[in-house]
N, C-alpha and C positions, 0 to 999 in steps of 0.2 A: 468842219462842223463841230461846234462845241459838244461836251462832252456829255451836257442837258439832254440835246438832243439826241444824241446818239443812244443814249439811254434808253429815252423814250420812245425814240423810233423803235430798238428792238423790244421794248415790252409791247406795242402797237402792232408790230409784225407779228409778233408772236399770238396776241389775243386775234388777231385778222384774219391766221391761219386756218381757213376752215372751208368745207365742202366750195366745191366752183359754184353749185347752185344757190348759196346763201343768200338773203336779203327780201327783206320787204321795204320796195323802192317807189320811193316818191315820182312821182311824172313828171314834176321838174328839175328832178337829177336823177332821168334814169339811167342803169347800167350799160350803157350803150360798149364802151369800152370791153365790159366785163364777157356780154354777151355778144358779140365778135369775134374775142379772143378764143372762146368757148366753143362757139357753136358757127362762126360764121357768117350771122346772120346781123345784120345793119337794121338796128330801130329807129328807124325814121321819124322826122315830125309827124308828116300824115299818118305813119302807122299808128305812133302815138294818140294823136289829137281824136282821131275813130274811132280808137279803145276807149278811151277814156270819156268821151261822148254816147258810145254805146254800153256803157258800164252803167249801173244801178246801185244806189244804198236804200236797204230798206228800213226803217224807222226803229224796226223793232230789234234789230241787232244783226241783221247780214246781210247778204248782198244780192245780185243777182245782172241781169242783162236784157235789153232790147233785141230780138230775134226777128220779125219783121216792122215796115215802113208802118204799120196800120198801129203800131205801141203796144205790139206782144211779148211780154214780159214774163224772163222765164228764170226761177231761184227752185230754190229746195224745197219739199212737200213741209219739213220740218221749220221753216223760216216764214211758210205760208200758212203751220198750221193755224195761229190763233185766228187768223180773218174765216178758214173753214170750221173751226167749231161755233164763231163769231153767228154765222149765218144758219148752223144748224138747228132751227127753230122749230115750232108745229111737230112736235113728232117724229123729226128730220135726223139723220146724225150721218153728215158729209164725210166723216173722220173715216165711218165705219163702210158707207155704201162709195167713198170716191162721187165726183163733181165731175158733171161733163155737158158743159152750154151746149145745146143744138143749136144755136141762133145765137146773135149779139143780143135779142131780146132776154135772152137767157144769162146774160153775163151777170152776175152778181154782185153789186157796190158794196164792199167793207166799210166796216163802219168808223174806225180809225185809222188806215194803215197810208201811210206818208212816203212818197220815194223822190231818193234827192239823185240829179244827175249833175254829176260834178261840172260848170262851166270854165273858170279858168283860179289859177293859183297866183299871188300874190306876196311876196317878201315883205310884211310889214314890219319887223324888227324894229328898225328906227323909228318908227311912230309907236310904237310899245314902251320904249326903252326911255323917248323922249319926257314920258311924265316922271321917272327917276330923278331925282334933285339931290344934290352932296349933302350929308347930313339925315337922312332916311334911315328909318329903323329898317329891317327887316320884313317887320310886318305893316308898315306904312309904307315901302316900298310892291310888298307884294299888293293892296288895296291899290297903290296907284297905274298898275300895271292891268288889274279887273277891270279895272274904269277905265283904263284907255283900249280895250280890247272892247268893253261894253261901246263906248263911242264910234270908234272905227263900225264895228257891225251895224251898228244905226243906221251913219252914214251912208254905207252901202247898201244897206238893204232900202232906206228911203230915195237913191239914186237909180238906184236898177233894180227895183222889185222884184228880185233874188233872194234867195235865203242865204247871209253871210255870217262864216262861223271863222273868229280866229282860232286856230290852231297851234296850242305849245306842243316843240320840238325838241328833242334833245335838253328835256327836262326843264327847259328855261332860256336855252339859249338863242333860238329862234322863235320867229313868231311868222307863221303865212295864213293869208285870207281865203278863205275858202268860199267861192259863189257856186251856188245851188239853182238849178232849174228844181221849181217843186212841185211834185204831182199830187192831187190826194182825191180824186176821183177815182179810184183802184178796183177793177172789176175783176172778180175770178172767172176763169176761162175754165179750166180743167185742172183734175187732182186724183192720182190714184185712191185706191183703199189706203189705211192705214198698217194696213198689213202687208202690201208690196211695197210700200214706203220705206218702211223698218221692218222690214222683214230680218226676223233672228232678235229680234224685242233688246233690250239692254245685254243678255250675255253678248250678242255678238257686235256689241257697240264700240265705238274705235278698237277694233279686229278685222283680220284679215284671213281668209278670201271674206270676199262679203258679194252678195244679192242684193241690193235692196234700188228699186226706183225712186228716188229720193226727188222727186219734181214735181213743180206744179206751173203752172203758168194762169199770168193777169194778162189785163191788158188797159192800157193807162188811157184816159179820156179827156177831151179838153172842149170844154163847151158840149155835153152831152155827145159828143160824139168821139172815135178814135183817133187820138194824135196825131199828126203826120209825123213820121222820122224822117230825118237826113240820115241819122247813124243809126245803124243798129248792125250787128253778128250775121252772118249769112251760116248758112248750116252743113258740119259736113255730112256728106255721108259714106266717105272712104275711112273717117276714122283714123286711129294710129296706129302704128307699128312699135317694136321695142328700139329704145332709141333714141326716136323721133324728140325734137325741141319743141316743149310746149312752151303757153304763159297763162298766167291767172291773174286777173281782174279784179280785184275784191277789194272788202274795207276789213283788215282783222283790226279785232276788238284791243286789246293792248299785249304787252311781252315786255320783259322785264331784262332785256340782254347787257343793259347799258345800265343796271342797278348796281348800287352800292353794298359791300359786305353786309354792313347794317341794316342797309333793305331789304335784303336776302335772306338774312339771318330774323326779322320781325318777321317775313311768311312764311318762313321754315318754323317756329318756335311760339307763333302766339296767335298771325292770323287762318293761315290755311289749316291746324288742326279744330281753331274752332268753327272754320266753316265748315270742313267736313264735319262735324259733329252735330251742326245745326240741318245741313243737307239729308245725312240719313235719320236725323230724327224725322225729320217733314216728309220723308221719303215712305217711311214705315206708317206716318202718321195718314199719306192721303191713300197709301193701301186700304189699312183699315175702314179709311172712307170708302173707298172705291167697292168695299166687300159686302156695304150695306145693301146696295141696288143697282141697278142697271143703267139709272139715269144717275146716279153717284159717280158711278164709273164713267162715266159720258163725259161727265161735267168736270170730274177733274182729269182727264185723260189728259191733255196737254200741258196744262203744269207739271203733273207727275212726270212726264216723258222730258219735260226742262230741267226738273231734279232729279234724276237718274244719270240724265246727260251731263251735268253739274257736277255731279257728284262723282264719276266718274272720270271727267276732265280734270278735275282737281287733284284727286290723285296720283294721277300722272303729273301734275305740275308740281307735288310734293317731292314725288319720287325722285325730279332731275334735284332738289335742293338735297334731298336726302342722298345723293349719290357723294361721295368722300372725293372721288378724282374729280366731279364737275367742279365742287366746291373749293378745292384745294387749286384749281386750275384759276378760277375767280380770283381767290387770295392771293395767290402769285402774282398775277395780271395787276390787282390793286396793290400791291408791296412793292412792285417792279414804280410804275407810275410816279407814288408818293416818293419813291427813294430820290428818282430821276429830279424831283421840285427840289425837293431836301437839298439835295447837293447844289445847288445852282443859287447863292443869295439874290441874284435878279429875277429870277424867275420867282422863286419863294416870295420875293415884291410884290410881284406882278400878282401871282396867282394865289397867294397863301398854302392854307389847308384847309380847303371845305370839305373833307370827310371827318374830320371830327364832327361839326354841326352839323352835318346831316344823324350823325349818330345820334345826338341829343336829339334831333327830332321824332328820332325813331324812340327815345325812351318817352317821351310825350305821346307820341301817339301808342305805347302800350300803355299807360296810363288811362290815359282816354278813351281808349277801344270801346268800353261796352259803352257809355252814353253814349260815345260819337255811334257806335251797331243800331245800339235799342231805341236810342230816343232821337236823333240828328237822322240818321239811317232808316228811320222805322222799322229796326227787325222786330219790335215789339210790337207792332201795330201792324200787321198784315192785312193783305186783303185791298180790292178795289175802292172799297165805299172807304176803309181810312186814306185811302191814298186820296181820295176826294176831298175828302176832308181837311189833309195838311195844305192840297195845294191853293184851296180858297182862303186857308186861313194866314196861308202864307203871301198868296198873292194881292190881299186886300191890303194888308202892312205896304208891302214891296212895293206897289203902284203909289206910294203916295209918297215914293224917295227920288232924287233924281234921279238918271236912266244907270249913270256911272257908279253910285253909293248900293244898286242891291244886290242881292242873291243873284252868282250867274243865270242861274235857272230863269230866273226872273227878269231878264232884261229886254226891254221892248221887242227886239227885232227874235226873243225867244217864244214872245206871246201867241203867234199863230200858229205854231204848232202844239203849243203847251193847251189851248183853246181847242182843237181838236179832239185833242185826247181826252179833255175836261167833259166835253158835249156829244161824248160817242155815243151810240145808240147802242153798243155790244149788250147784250143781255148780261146781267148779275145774277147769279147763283144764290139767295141768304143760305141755303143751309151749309156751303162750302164757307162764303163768308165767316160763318160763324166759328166754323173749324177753327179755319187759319188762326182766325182773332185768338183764340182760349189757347190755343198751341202758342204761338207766339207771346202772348202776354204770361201764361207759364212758364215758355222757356226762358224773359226776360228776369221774373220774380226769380227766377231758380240762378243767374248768372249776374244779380244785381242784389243780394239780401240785403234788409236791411236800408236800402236807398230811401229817404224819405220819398220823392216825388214818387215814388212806384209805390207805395204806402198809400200817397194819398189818392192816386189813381187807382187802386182796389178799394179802398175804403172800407176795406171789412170783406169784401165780397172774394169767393172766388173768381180765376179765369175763367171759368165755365158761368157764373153766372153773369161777370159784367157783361162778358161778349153778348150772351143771349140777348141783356138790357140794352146793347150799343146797337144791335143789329136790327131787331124787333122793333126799334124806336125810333132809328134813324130814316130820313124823306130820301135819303142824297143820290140813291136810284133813280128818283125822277129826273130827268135832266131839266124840267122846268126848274124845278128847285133849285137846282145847279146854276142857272143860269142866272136866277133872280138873286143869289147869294152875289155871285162872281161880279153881276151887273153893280149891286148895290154897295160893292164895295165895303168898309171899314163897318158904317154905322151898318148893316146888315148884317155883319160877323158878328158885331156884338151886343144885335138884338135877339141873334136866332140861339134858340133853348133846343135846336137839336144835338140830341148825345153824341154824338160824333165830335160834332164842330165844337162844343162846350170839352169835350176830350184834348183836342187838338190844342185849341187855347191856353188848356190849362199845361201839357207841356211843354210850349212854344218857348215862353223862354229859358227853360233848363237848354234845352234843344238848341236855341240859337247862340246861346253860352258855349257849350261843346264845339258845336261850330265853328265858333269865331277861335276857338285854341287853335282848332285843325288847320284853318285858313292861314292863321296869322302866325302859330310854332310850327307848323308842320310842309305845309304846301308852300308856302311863300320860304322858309329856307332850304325845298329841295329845288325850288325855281333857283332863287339867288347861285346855291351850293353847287345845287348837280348840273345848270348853266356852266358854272365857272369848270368844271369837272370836263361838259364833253368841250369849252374852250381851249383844253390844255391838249384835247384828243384834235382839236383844231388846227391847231399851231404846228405840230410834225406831220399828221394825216393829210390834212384839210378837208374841205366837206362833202366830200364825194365818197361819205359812205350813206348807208340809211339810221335814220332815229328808229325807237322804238314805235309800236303801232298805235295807234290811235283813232281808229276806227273812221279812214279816214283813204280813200282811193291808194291801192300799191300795187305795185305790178312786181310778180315774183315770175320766175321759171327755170324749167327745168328739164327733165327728160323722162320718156315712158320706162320704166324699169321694175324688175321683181325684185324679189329680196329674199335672201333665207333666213329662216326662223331663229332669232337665238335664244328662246324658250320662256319671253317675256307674255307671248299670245298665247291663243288656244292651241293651236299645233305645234309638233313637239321640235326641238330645237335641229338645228340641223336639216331644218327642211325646206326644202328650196321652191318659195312660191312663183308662179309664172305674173306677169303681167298685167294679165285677165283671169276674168271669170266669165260666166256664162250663162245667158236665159237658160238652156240647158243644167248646169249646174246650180240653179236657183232649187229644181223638182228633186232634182239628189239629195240636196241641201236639207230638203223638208224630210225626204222620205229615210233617210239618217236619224232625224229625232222623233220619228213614227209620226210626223205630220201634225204634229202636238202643238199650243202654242208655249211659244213665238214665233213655232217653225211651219204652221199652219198658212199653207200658199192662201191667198185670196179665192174665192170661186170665180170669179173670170177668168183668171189662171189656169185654173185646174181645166173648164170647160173649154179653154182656149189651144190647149198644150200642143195638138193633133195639126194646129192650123198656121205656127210659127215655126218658125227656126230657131232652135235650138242653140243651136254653135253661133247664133251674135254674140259678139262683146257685151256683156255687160257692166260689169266694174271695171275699171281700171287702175294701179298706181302708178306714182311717179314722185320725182325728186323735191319737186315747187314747194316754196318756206310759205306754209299757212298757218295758222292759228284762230281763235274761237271769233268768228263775225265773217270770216271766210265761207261760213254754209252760204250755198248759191252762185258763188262767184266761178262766171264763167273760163272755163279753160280754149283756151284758141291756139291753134297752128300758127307758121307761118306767115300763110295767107289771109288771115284774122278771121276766119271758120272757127264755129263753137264747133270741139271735137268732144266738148263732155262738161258736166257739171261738178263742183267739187262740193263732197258730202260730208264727208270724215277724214280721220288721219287714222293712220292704225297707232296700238299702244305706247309704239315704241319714241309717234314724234311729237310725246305733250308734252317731255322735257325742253321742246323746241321753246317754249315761251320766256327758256332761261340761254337756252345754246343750242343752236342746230345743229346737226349730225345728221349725213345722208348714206350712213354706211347701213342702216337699216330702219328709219324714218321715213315713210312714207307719205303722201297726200293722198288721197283716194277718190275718183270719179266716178260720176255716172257716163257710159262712154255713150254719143251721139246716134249711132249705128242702133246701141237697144234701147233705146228711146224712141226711135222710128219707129222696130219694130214692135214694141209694146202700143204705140200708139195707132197703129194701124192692124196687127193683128190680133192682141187681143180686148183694145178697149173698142175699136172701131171705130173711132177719130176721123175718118179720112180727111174730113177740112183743117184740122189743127196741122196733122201731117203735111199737108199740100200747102199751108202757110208756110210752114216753116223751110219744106223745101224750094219756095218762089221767093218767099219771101214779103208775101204780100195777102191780102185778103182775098177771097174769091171776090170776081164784078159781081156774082148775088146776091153773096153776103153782104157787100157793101151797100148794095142799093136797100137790101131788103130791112138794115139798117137806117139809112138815111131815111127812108119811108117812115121810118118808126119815131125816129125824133125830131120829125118833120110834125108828126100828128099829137105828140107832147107839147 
């Protein structure tokens, strides 16, 4: 073995070194190997092809699973909230009283919520890589790599009327197709209060022990009536022991394991302290809203509960950068790497140094940050009615390019669901609208002085006045409106004298300026760069590890196990937590903080306490490598039994989004056991129950169903 390699191997070994549990693994190169070695256990095709068949993505950012044949669909209360405040109409607030169908006449249609079930994977590398010609810039390489990603999805999705997404891996250096079964008839079935949900409010948010019933369940419809399954989860109800080998199902949103010093060092030093800063501003900002009224608080409750959760997530992913040994471990791994090319004049042929220009890229994109945040980004333009707004204005240009030359967002085979979201019926708030706008367009004026287009977008006016003028003025609530805009295309946009739209216009091309730096300095040379970077981890490794996440089917697992405190949570260091928690320890839980909120049980709870068992499991942790799009994703045995849902991670495992560590990094579930019984003894569920334990609909629900959309 040349000396190249042997190099490289051991800085490879070395970075590899880590927990048995590590990895969020693709389905067509799962751990089979790994998890054998580990646990014993053989993952089979079938086992595979049934997970992954009965696995769920949910549109809005996480995951969840198929529980019975009839399309009962079961994720996190917090993953399901926006469809329940969605629906909380007339007087109603679902968040506050909990959701519970008596009947399928009862099921409730969201207004926009989308779930994609993974069909099959695809390697299309070579047809990505084919529009590459000798002689390509950088960033005419990257544009020709859009357009042939744009194509291939066309093609697929006009072949088998599937939703097809390619997929970049390993930064650039793979490419696979992703086909989508698509659901968007989405019925709510059942949903705790909001206060067994998150029970212990944001203090006891990624912390451990935790209470909290974090589920809810739909149930997906096809032609007015319930789906039939081939897959879905069967249920346990023996639950797990300490131990025991789990696995998790889910789509985590992304992870930065496989980043470069210089990409590490731009969210350590420029991007993550200004999102924190923008998070607790907006945080403090919808308090004060929420402080006005009752129905303030209603209305912003679940955004505010997504920036608390934001907010605190991020922290933790600062933390693992600001940690000296994670970092210093990075450096080494990358010094070790580049040494190993260095030495080698064939390989240094072969491969160069793409860590220098990914660095440049990194100094362009801090250059560019705030336009690319405030005005490419809309951090400065908040709010549903602008987001309406950019997407008409945006999509009337886009449709009139060919399929390969637009905006990914905007690519044919993205139209139907970008069309959903556009023509939702969800209710709009103005007087939160207006918030957001005046906070936003402040915070952008305050981190942009001086920029003329933000000059000429105030025009004199304060944020508190233009918002008023944008929001008071604007039709773009109507979804007629919406529609007549969207239908009308080009000459529509640039007839209509709504403030909104005439806003949008007028920053469209600063915006698409920015843009096009990001595309073409920034993203197209960490494709080219950080491509060629996991090629060199190719060439000694090979590809049988996992890329980073992408919000995109992975199968992680691990084992049931407690941990003890090393004084990063609420309890004190040194303290050795068990496994589980307990319905029983939910009422301690409360009566510890005088029942106060956050720690304020729900009153079905309270009236119920006398009639349940106490000593069920209710939380559980365990080893499994998750990250933020993982809420919902079911946990399964062996036997592919959902044993539990996973909700959070405790504090210690947000550094995971840079390096996993299972020496006291946790996953955290709802365990199946108290799921049953909350659903049976204190909400009184029993047909939800008895679905999930058969697996199937009761024959009268079903008929008493079929009668009904029979007579529709």
């Amino acid at each position: 073995m040349r000396r190249w390699m042997l190099i490289v191997f051991a800085v490879l070994l070395m970075a590899g070194v880590a927990a048995a549990d590590e990895g969020m693994w693709l389905f067509n190169v799962p751990p089979t190997a790994k998890v054998k070695a580990a646990y014993g256990f053989d993952l089979t095709k079938a086992w595979l092809d049934h997970t992954q068949l009965s696995s769920v993505r949910f549109n809005n950012g996480g995951s969840g699973s198929f529980v019975s044949a009839d399309g009962l669909t079961f994720t996190n209360h917090h993953v399901g909230a926006a469809c329940i405040q969605q629906l909380s109409t007339g007087g109603k607030d679902y968040m506050k009283t909990g959701y519970s169908a008596k009947s399928r006449a009862e099921e409730a249609k969201c207004p926009d919520l989308e779930l994609n079930v993974l069909q099959s994977i695809e390697d299309v590398t070579p047809k990505v890589n084919a529009a590459l010609k000798p002689g390509m810039s950088v960033a005419d390489q990257g544009q020709a790599q859009r357009a042939a990603m744009s194509a291939i999805e066309q093609q697929c999705t006009t072949a088998t009327k599937l939703r097809c997404d390619v997929v970049t891996l390993y930064s650039g250096a793979m490419y696979h197709l992703y086909r989508y079964k698509k659901y968007t008839d989405v019925r709510l079935v059942f949903a705790p209060e909001f206060e067994a949900a998150f029970f212990g409010g944001d203090p006891d948010n990624f912390e451990y022990p935790r209470y909290d019933l974090d589920i809810c369940f739909f149930r997906v419809y096809e032609n007015d009536r319930p789906a039939h399954l081939d897959n879905f989860f069967k249920w346990s109800t023996t639950g797990v022991k300490e131990g025991d080998l789990i696995f998790v199902s889910g789509n985590p949103g992304s992870t930065g394991r496989l980043n470069t010093m210089s990409q590490l060092e731009f969210l350590r030093d420029v991007q993550y302290p200004q999102v924190l800063k923008s998070l607790a501003r907006r945080d403090a900002l919808l308090k004060k809203f929420s402080a006005g009224s009752a129905e303030n608080a209603r209305t912003a409750q679940e955004l505010m509960f997504g920036i608390e959760n934001s907010l605190k997530a991020f922290k933790g992913y600062q933390s693992g950068l600001l940690d000296k040994n994670v970092m210093a471990k990075k450096a080494a791994d990358e010094a070790g790497m580049r040494q190993a090319i260095a030495s080698d004049p064939k390989k240094k042929s072969q491969f160069g140094d793409p860590w220098p220009e990914i660095s440049k890229a990194m100094d362009v994109q801090k250059q560019i940050y705030y336009p690319l945040t405030y005005l490419e980004r809309r951090g400065g333009f908040r709010g549903d009615l602008a987001g309406f707004a950019r997407v008409l204005v945006r999509v009337a240009q886009e449709k009139t390019k060919p399929n390969g030359e637009r905006l990914r967002e905007y690519r044919d085979s993205a139209l139907p669901s970008l069309e959903q979201d556009l023509f939702s019926a969800a209710p709009i708030y103005p007087s939160l609208e207006k918030v957001l706008l005046t906070d936003s367009l402040a915070e952008m004026s305050e981190n942009m002085p001086g920029n003329p287009l933000v000059k000429r977008v105030l025009n004199g006016q304060t944020p508190a006045q233009l918002a008023a003028n944008l929001i008071s003025g604007t039709k773009l609530q109507d979804i007629a409106v919406r529609k007549q805009l969207y239908e009308g295309g080009q000459a529509a946009i640039q007839a209509s004298t709504d403030p909104l739209i005439v806003l949008m216009r007028q920053i469209d091309p600063d915006a698409r300026v920015v843009r096009k730096q990001f595309d073409d300095q920034v993203d197209a040379v960490v494709r080219q760069d950080g491509g060629t970077i996991a090629k060199i981890r190719f060439a000694t490794a090979g590809t049988s590890t996992y890329p980073d996440a992408t919000f995109t089917l992975r199968l992680s697992y691990g084992a049931i196990r407690g941990f003890t405190e090393n004084g990063e949570g609420t309890v004190p260091a040194g303290t050795k937590l068990p496994y589980f928690t307990t319905i029983g320890g939910a009422y301690e839980h409360a009566s510890q903080h005088g029942n106060k909120p956050p720690y304020d049980l729900a009153p079905s709870w309270v009236t119920a306490k006398s009639k349940i068992n106490l000593n069920t499991p209710l939380n559980v942790t365990e080893t499994a490598d998750i990250i933020g799009g993982n809420s919902g994703s079911p946990v399964i045995n062996r036997a592919g039994e959902v044993v539990g849902i996973i909700f959070d991670g405790n504090i210690q495992s947000l550094p995971w989004n840079f390096v996993y560590d299972d020496a006291i990094g946790r996953s955290i579930q709802v365990d199946s056991r108290g799921i049953l019984e909350a659903l049976r003894g204190i909400y009184n569920v029993s047909s939800l129950a008895n679905e999930l334990a058969t697996g199937t609909l009761s024959q009268n629900s079903r008929s008493a169903g079929d009668t009904l959309a029979k007579a529709k």
